[in-house]
C-alpha positions in Angstrom: 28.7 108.6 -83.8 29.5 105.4 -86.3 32.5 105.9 -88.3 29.7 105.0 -91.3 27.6 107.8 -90.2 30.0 110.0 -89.7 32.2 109.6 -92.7 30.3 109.2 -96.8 31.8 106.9 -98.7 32.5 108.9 -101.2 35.2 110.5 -99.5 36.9 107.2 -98.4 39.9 105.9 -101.0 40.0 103.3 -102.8 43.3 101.8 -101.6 45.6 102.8 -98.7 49.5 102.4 -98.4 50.8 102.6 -94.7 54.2 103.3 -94.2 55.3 101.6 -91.0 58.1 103.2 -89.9 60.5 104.0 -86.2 62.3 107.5 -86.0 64.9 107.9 -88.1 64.7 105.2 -89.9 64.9 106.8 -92.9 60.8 107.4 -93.5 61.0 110.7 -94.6 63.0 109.9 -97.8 61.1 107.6 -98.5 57.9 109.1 -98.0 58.5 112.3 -99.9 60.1 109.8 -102.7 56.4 108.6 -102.8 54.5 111.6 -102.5 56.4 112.9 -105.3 54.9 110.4 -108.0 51.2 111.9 -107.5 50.3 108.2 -107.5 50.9 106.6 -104.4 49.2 109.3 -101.7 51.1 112.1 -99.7 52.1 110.2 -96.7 52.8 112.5 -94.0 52.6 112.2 -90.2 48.7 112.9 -89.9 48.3 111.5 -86.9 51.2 112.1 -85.0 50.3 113.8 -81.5 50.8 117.4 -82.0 49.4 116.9 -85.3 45.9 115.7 -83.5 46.4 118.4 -81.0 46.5 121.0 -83.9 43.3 119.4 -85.2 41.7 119.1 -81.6 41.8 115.5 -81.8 42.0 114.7 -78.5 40.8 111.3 -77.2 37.9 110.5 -78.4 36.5 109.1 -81.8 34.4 111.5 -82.7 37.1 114.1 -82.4 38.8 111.8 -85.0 35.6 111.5 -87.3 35.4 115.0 -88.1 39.4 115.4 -88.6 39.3 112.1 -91.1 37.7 114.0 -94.3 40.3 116.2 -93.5 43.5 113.8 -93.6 41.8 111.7 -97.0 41.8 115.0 -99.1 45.6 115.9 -98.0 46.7 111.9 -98.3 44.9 111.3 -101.7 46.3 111.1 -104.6 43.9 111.6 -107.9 43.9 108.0 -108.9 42.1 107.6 -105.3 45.2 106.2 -103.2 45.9 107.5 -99.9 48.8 106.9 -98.1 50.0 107.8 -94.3 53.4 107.2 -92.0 52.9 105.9 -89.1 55.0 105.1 -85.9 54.2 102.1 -83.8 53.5 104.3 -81.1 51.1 106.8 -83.0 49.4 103.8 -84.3 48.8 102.4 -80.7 47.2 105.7 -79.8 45.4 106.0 -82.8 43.8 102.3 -81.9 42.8 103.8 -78.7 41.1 106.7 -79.7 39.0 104.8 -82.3 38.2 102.6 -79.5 35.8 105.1 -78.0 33.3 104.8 -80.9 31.3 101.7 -79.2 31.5 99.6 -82.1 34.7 99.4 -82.8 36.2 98.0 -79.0 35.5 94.1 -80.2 37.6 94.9 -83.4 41.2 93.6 -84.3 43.7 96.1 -84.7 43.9 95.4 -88.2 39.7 95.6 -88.2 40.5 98.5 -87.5 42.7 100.2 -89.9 41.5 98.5 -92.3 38.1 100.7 -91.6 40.1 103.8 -91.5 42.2 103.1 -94.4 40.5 101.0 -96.9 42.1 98.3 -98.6 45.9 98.8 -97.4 48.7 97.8 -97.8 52.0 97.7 -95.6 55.3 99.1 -96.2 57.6 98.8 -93.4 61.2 100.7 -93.4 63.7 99.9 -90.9 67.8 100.4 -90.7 70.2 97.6 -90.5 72.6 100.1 -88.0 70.5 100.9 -84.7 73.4 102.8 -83.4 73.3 105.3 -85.9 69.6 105.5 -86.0 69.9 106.2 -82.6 72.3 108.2 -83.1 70.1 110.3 -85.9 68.0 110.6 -83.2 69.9 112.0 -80.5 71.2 114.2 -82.3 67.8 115.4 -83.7 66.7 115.6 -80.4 69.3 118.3 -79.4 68.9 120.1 -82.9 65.0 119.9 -83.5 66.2 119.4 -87.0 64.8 115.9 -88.4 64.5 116.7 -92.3 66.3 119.3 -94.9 65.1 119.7 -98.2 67.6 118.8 -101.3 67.4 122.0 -102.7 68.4 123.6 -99.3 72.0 125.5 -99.8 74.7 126.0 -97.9 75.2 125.1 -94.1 72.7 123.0 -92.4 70.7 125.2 -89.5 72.5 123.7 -86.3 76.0 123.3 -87.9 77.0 125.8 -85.7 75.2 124.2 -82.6 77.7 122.8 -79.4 76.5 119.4 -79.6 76.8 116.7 -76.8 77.2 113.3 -76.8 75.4 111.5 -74.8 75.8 107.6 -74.8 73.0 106.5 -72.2 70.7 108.5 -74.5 71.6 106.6 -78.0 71.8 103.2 -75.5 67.9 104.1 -74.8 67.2 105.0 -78.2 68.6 102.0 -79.6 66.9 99.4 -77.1 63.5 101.3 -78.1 64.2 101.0 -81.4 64.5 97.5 -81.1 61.3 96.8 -78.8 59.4 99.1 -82.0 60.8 96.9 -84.7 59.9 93.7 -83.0 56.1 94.9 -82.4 55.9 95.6 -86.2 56.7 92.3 -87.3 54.6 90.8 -84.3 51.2 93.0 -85.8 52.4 91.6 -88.8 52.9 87.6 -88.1 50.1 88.3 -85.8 47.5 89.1 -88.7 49.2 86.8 -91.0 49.9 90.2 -93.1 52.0 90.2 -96.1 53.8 93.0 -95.6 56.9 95.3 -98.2 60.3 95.1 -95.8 62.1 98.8 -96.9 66.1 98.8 -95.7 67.1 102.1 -94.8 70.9 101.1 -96.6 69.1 99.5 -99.5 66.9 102.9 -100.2 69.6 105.3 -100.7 71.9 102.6 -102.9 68.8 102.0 -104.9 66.2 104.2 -104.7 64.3 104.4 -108.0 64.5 100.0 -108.2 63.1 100.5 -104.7 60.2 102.5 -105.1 59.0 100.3 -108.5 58.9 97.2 -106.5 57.2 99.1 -103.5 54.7 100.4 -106.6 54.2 97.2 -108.0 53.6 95.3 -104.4 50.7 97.8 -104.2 49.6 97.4 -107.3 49.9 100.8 -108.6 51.1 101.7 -112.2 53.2 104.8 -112.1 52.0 107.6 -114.7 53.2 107.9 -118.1 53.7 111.7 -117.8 57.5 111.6 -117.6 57.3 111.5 -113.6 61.0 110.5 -112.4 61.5 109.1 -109.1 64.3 111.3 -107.5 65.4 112.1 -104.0 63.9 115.3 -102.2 66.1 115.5 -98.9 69.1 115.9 -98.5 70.9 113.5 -95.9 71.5 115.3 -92.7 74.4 112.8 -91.6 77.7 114.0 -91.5 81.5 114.2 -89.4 79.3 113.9 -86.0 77.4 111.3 -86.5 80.4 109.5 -87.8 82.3 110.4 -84.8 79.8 109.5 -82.2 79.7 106.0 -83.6 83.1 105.9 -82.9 82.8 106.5 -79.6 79.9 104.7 -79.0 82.0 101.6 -80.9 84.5 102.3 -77.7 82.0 101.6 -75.0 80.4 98.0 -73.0 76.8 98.1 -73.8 76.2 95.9 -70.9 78.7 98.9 -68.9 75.4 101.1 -70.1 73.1 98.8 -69.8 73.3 98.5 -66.0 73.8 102.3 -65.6 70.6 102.7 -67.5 69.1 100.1 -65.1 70.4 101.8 -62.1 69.4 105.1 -62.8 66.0 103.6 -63.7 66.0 102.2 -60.1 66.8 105.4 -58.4 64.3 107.7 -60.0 61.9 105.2 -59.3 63.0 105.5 -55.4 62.8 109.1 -55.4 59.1 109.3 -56.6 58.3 106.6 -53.8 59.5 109.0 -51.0 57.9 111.8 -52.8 
């Protein structure tokens, strides 16, 4: 099956916005910023893994063919602009799966999106401090908490959860953090891709200036409705976070770096003798 055969062309949009985007990196504000507008899509994580799972989207494209129509009507926006977040490594896998239709293994990644997602364009978001990123993401990791709404009251759901700090796991985060960043801009100077650069510290010191200029890069107009552009999470930050960069501050990165390394080397030994 032929992503033209499988998919009318009525259903495709007219223009496509992809967030590019790492955990934590502050995505989901902006995202739901966007989604807010009714102009600029829903972008949500449509293709992450257990999303595709859910959708039994499993590795092969015509799996993803019958899920697309599906992920354009949630995405889509009534002035025909769909929008979608995507992590490096969702977007590597969902390369690969399109990659089974026959036609498409000679393509360009870029060929290839552009095919999914008509006529896109590329925001990316990053954060200027990788240790609290990481951070964020440790300590989502332990909580299974990674968004609240602004309109949630009182105490957060794991403010009364023992966390642990764990330094080798925010050392990790971090270096993977910086291997995703660098591939983004790589696709980017790759494909010769114009591309809107998001900071994470920029976004929440100006967030309504932000989203124009990300509007006006796409070429969208907002509506004249009385839309506002406000914030719809509430930032999940607080005392912890603030104290684990403290202590993180306090240790050798290269101290962790080799501890990483040798921990690396010795799990790799183990499953040898296995």
């Amino acid at each position: 099956m032929s992503f033209s055969n499988a998919i009318p062309a009525n259903l495709l949009p007219t223009r496509s916005i992809i967030v590019c985007s790492t955990g934590r990196s502050g995505s989901t504000l902006l995202c739901s910023t966007l989604s807010g507008l009714n102009c600029a899509g829903d972008p949500k994580e449509y293709f992450l893994p257990k999303q595709l799972a859910q959708n039994a989207v499993d590795s092969s494209a015509d799996q993803l063919y019958r899920y697309l129509p599906q992920v354009y009507q949630l995405g889509t926006t009534p002035n025909g602009v769909f929008s979608v977040k995507l992590h490096w490594d969702h977007m590597k896998s969902l390369l690969q799966i399109a990659r089974t239709d026959s036609a498409l293994q000679g393509k360009s990644d870029l060929d290839i999106l552009t095919l999914l997602f008509p006529n896109p364009c590329f925001v990316f978001i990053r954060r200027n401090n990788l240790v609290k990123q990481a951070i964020s993401m440790e300590i989502g990791h332990q909580t299974g908490v990674y968004a609240v709404s602004k309109d949630f009251g009182g105490q957060l759901p794991y403010q009364e959860q023992k966390l642990f700090f764990k330094p080798l796991n925010i050392y990790r985060y971090k270096q993977g953090l910086l291997r995703r960043n660098a591939n983004w801009i790589s696709f980017f100077n790759d494909h010769d891709l114009a591309f809107f650069e998001v900071v994470y510290e920029e976004l929440v010191r100006e967030l309504a200036p932000t989203i124009h200029r990300i509007l006006a890069f796409s070429d969208i107009e907002l509506p004249t409705d009385g839309s506002e552009i406000t914030q719809v999470t509430r930032k999940q930050g607080n005392q912890t976070n603030e104290n684990w960069f403290k202590y993180y501050s306090w240790l050798p990165e290269g101290w962790l770096a080799r501890y990483s390394d040798l921990r690396s080397l010795v799990r790799k030994m183990i499953a040898n003798q296995a």
